[in-house]
Backbone as XML, in Angstrom:
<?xml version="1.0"?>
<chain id="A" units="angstrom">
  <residue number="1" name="UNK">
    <atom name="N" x="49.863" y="-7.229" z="54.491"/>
    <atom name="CA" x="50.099" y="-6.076" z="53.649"/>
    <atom name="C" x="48.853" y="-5.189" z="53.646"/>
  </residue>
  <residue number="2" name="UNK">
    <atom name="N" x="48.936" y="-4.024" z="53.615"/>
    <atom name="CA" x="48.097" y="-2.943" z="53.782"/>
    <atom name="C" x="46.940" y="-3.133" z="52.318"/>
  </residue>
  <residue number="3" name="UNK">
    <atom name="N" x="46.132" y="-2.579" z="52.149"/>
    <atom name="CA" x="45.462" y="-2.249" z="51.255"/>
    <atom name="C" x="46.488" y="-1.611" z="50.088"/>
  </residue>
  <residue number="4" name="UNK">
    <atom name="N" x="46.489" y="-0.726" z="50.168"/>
    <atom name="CA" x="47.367" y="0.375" z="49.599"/>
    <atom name="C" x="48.986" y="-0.124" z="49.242"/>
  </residue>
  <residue number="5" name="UNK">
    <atom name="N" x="49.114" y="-0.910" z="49.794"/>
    <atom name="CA" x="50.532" y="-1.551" z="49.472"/>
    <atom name="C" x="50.143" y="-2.445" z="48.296"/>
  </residue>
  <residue number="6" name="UNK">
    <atom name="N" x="48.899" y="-2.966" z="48.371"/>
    <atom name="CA" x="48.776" y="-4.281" z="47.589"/>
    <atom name="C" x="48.489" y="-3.496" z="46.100"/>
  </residue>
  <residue number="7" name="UNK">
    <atom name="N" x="47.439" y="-2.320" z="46.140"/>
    <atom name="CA" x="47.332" y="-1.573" z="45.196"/>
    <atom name="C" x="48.902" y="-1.424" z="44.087"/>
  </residue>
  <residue number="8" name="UNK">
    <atom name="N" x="49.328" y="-0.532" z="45.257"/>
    <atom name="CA" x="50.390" y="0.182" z="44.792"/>
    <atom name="C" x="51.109" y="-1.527" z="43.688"/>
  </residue>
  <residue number="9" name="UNK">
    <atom name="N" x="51.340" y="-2.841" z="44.800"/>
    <atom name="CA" x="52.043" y="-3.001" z="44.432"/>
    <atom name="C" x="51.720" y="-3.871" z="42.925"/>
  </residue>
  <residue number="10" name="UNK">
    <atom name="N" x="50.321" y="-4.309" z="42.487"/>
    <atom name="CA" x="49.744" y="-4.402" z="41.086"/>
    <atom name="C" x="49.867" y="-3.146" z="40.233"/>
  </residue>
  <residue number="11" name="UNK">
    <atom name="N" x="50.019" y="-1.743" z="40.715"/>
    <atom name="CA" x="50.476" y="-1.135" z="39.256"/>
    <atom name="C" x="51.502" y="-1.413" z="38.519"/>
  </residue>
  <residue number="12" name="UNK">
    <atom name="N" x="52.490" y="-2.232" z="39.763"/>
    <atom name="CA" x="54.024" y="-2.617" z="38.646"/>
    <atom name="C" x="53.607" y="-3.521" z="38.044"/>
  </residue>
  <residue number="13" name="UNK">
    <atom name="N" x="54.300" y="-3.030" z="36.275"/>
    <atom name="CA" x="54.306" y="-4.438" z="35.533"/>
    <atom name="C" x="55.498" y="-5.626" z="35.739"/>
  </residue>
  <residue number="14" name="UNK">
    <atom name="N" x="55.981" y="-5.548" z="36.457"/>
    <atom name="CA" x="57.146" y="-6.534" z="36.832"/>
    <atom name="C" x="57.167" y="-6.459" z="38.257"/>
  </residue>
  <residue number="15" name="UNK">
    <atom name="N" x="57.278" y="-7.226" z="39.097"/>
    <atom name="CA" x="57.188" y="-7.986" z="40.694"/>
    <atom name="C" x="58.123" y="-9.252" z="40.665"/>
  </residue>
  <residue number="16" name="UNK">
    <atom name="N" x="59.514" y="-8.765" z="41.566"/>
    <atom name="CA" x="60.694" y="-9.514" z="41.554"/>
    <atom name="C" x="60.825" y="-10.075" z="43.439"/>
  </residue>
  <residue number="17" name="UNK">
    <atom name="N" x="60.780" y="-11.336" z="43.666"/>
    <atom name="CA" x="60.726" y="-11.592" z="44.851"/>
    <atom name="C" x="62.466" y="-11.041" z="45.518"/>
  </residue>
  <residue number="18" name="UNK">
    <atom name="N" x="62.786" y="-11.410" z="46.938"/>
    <atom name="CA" x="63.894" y="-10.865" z="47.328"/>
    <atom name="C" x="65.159" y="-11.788" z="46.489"/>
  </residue>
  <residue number="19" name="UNK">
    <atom name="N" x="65.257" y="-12.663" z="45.996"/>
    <atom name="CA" x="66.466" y="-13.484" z="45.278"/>
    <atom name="C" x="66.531" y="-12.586" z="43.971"/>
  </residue>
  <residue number="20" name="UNK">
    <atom name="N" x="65.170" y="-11.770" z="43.583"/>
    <atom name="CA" x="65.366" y="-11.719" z="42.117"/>
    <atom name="C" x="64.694" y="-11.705" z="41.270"/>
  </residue>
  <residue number="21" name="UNK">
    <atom name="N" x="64.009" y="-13.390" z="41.007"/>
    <atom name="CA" x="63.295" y="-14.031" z="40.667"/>
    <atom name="C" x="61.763" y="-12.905" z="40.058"/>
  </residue>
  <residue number="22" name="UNK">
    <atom name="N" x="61.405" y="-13.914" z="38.978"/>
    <atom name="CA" x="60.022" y="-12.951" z="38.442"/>
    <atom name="C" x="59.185" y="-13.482" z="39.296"/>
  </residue>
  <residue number="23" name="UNK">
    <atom name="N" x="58.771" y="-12.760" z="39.783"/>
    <atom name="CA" x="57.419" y="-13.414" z="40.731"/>
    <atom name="C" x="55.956" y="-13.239" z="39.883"/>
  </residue>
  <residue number="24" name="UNK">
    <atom name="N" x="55.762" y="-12.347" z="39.732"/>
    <atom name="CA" x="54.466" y="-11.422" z="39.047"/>
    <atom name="C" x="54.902" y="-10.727" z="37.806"/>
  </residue>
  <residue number="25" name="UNK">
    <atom name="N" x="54.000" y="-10.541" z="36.944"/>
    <atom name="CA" x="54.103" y="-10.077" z="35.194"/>
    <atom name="C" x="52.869" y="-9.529" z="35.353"/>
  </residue>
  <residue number="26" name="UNK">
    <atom name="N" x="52.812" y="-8.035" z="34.682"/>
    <atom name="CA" x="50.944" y="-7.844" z="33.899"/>
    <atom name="C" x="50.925" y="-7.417" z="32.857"/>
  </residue>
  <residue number="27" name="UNK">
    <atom name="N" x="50.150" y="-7.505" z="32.123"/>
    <atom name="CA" x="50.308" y="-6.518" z="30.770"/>
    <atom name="C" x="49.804" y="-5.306" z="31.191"/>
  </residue>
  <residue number="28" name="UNK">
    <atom name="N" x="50.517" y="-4.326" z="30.645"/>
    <atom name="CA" x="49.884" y="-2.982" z="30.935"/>
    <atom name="C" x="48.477" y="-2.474" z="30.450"/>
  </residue>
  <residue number="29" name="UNK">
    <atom name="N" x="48.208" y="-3.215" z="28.870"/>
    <atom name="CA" x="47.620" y="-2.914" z="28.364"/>
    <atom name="C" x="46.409" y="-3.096" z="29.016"/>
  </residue>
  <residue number="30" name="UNK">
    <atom name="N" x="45.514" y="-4.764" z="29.319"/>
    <atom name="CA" x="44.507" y="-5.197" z="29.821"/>
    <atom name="C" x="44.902" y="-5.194" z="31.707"/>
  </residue>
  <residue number="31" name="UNK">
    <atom name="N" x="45.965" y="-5.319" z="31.931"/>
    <atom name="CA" x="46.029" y="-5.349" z="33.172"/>
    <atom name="C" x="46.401" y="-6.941" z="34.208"/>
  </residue>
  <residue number="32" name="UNK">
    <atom name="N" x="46.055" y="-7.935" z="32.896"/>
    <atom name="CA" x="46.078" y="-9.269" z="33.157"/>
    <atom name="C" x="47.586" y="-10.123" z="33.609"/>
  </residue>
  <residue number="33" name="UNK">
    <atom name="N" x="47.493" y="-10.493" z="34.812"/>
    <atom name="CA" x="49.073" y="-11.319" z="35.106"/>
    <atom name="C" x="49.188" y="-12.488" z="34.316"/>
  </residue>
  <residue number="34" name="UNK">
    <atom name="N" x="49.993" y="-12.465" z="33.987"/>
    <atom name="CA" x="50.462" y="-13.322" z="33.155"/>
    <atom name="C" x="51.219" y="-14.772" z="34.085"/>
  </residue>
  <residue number="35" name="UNK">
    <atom name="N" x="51.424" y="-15.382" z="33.351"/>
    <atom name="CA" x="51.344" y="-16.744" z="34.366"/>
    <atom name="C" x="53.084" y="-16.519" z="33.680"/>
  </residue>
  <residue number="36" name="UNK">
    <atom name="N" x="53.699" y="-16.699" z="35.369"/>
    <atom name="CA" x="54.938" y="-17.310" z="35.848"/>
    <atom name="C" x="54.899" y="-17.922" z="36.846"/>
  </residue>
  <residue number="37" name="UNK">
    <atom name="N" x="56.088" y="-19.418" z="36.574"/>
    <atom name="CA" x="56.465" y="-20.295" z="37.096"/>
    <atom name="C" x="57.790" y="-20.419" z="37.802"/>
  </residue>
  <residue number="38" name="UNK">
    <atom name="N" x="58.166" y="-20.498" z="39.135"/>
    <atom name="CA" x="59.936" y="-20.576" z="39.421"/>
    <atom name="C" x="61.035" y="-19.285" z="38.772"/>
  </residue>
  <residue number="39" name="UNK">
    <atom name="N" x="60.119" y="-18.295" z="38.438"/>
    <atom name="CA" x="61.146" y="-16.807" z="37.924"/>
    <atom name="C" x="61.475" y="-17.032" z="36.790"/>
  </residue>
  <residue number="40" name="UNK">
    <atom name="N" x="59.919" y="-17.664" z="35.635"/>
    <atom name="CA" x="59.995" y="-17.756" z="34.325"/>
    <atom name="C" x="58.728" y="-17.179" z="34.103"/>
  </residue>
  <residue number="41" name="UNK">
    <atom name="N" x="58.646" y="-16.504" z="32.979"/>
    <atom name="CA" x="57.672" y="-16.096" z="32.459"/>
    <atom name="C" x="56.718" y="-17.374" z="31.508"/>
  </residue>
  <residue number="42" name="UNK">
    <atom name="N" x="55.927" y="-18.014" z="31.658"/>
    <atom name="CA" x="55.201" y="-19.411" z="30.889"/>
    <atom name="C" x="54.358" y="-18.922" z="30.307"/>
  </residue>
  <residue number="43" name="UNK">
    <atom name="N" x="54.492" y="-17.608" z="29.501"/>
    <atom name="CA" x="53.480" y="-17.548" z="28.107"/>
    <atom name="C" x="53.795" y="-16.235" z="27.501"/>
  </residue>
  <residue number="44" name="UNK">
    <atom name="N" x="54.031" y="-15.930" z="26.230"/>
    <atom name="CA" x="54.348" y="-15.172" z="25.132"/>
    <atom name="C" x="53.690" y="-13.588" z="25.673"/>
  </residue>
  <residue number="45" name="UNK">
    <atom name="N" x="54.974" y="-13.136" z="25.986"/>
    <atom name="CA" x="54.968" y="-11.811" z="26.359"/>
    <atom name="C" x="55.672" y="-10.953" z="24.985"/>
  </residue>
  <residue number="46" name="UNK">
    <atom name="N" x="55.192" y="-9.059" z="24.490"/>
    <atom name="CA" x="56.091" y="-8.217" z="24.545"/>
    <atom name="C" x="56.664" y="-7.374" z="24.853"/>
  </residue>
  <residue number="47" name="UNK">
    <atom name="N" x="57.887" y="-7.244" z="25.102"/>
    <atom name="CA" x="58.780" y="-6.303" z="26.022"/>
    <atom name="C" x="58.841" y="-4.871" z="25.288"/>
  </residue>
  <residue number="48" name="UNK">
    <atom name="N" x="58.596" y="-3.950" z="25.231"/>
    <atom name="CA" x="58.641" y="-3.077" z="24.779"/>
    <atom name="C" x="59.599" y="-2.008" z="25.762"/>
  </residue>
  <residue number="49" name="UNK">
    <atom name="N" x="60.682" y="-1.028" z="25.258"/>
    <atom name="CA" x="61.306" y="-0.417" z="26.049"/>
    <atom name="C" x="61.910" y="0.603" z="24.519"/>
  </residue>
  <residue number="50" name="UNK">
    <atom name="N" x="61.769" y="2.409" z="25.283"/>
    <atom name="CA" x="62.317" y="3.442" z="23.913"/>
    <atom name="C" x="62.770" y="4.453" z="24.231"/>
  </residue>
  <residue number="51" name="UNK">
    <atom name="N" x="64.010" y="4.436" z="24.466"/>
    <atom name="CA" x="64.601" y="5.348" z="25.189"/>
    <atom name="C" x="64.595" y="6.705" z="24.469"/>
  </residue>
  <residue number="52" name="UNK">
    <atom name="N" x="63.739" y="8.018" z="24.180"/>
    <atom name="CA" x="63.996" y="9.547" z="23.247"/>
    <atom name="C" x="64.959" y="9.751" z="23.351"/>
  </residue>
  <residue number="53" name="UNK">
    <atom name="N" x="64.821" y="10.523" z="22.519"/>
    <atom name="CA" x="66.271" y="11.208" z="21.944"/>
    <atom name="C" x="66.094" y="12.546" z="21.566"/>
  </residue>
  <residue number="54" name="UNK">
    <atom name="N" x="67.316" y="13.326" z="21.119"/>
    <atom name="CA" x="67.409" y="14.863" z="21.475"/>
    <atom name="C" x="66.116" y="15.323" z="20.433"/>
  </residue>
  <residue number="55" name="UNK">
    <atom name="N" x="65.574" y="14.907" z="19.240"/>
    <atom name="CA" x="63.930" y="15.583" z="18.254"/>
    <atom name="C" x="63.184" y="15.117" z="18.739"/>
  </residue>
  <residue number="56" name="UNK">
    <atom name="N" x="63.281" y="14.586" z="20.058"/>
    <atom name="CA" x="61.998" y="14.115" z="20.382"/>
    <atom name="C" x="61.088" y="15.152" z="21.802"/>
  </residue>
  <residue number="57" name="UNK">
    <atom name="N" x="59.957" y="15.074" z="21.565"/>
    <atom name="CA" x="59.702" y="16.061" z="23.442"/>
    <atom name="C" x="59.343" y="15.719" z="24.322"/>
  </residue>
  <residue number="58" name="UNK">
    <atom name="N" x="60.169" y="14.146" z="24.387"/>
    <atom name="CA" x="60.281" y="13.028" z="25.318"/>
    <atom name="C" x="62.133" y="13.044" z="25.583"/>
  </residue>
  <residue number="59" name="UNK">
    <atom name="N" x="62.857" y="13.920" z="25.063"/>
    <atom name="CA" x="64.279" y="13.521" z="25.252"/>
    <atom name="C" x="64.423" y="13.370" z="26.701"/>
  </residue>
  <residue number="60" name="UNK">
    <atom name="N" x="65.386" y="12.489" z="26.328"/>
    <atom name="CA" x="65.656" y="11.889" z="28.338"/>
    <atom name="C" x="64.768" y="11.149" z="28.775"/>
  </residue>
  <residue number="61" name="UNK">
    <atom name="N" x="63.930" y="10.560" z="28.153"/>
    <atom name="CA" x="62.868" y="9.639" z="28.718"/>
    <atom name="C" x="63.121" y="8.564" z="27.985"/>
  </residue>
  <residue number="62" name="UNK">
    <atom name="N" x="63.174" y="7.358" z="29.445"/>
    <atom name="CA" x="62.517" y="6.390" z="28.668"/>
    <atom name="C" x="61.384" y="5.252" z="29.286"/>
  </residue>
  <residue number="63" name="UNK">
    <atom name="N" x="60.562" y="5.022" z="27.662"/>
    <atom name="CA" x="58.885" y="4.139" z="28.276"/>
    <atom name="C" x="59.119" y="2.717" z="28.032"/>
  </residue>
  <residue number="64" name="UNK">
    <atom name="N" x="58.646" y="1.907" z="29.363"/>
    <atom name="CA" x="59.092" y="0.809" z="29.137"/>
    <atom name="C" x="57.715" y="-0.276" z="29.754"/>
  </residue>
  <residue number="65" name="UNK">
    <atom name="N" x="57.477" y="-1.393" z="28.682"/>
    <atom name="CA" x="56.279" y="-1.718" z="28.977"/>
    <atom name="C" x="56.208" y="-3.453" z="28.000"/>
  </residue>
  <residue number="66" name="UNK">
    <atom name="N" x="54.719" y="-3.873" z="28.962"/>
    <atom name="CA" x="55.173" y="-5.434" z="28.341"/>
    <atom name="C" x="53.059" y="-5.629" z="28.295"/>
  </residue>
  <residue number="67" name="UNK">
    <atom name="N" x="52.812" y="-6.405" z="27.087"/>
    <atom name="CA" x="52.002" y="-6.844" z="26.279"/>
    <atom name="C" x="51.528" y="-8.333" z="26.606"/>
  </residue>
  <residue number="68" name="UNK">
    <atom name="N" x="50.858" y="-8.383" z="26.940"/>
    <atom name="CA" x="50.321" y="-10.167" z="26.592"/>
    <atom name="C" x="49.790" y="-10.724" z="24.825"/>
  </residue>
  <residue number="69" name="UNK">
    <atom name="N" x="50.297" y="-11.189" z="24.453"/>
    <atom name="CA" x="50.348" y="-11.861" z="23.004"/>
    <atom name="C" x="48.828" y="-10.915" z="22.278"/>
  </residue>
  <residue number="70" name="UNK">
    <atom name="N" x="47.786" y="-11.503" z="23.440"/>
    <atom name="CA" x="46.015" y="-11.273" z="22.937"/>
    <atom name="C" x="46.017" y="-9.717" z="22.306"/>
  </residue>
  <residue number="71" name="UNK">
    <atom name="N" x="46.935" y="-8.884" z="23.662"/>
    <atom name="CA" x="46.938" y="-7.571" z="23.171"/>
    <atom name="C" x="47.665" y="-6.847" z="22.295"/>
  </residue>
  <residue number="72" name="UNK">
    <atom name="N" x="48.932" y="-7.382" z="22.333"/>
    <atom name="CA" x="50.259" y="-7.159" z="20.971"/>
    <atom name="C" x="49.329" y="-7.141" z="19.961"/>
  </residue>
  <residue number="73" name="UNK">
    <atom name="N" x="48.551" y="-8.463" z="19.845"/>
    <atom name="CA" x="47.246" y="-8.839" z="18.200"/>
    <atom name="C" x="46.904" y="-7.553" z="18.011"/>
  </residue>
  <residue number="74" name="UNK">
    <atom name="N" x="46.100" y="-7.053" z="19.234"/>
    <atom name="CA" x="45.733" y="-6.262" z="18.735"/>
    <atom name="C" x="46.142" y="-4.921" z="17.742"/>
  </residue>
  <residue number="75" name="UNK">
    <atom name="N" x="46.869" y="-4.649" z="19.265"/>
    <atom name="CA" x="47.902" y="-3.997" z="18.297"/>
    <atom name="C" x="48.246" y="-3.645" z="17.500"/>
  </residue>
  <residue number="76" name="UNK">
    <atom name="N" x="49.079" y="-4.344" z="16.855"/>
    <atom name="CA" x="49.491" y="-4.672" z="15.483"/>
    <atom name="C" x="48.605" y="-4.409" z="14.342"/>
  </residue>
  <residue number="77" name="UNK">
    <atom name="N" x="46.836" y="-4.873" z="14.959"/>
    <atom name="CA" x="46.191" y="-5.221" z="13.870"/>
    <atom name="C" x="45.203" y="-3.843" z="13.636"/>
  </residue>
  <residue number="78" name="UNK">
    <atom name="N" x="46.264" y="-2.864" z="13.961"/>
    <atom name="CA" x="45.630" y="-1.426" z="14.098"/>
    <atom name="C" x="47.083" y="-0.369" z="13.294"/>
  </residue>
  <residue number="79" name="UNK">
    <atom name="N" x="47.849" y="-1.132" z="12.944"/>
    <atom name="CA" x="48.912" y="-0.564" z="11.522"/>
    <atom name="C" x="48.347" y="-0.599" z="10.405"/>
  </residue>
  <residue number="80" name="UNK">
    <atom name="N" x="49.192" y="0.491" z="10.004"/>
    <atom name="CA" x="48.176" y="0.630" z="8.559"/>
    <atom name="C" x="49.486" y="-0.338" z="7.339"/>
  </residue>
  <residue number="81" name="UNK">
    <atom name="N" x="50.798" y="-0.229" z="8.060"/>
    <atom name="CA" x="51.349" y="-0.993" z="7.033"/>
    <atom name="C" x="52.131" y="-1.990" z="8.333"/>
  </residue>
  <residue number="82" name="UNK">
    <atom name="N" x="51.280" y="-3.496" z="7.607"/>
    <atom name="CA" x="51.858" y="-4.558" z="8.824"/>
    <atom name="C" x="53.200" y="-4.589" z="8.997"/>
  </residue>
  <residue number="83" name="UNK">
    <atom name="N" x="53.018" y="-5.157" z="10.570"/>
    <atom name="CA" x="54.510" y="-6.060" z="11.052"/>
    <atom name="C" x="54.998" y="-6.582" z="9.658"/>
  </residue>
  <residue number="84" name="UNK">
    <atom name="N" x="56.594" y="-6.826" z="10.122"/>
    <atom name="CA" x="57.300" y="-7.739" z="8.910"/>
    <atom name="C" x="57.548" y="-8.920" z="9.897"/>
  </residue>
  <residue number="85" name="UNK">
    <atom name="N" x="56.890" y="-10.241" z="9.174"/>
    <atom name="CA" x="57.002" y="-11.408" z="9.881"/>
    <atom name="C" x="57.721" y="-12.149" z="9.256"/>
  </residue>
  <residue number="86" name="UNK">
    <atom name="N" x="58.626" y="-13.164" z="10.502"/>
    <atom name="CA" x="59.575" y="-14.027" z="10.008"/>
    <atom name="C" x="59.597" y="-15.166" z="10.769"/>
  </residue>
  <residue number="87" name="UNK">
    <atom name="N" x="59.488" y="-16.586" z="10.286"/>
    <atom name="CA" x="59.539" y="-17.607" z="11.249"/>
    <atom name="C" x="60.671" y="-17.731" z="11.320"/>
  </residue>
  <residue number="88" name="UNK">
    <atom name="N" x="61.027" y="-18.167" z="12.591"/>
    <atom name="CA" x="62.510" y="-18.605" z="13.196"/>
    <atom name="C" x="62.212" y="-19.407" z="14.707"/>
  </residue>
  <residue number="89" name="UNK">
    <atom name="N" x="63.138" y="-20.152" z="14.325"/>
    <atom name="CA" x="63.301" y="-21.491" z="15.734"/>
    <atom name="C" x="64.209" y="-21.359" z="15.929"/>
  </residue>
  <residue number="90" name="UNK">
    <atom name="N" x="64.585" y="-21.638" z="17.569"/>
    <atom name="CA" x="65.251" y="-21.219" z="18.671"/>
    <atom name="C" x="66.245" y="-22.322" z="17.858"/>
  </residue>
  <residue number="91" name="UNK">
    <atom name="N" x="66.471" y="-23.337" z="17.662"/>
    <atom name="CA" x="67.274" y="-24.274" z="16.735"/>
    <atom name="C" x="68.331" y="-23.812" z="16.051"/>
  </residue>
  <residue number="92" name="UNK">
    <atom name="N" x="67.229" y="-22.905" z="14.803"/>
    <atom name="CA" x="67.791" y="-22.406" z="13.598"/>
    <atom name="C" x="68.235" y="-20.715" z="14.076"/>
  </residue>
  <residue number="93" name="UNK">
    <atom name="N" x="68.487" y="-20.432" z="15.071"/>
    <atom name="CA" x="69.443" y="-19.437" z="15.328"/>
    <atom name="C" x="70.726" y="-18.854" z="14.980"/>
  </residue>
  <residue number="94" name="UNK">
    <atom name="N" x="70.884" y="-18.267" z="14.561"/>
    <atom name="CA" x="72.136" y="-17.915" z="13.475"/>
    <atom name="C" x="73.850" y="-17.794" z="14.567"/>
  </residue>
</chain>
């Protein structure tokens, strides 16, 4: 693979081999791949995706983007009125 291919092909945050499969993950934020296994993601990602709408001066757009846990923290910890948190297990699923 070329230089420039390899570039190009780390700006995607998602890298799907030819079956499909997740091959590669990064966070956008830090840039860091995230560890996948067999076309699983093996550690606490967030998916973020927001499609505008007609008051917005983004209508017709939509931004779509994924977080590694370290950086979501951050995140978050830059609201002035927090996340609403709720524990829930994959178990206790409604």
């Amino acid at each position: 693979m070329k230089k420039t291919e390899e570039t190009l092909e780390e700006q995607k945050m998602k890298i799907y081999d030819e079956n499909k499969k997740l091959k590669k993950m990064f966070c956008n934020q830090c840039g860091r791949q995230l560890r996948t296994e067999n076309g699983m993601l093996m550690e606490a990602a967030y998916e973020g995706r927001q499609n505008f709408g007609y008051f917005s001066h983004k209508d017709g757009v939509t931004h779509s983007f994924d977080l590694c846990e370290a950086c979501y923290d951050k995140l978050i910890g830059t609201f002035a009125i927090p996340v609403t948190e709720k524990e829930e297990f994959e178990w206790q699923a409604e």
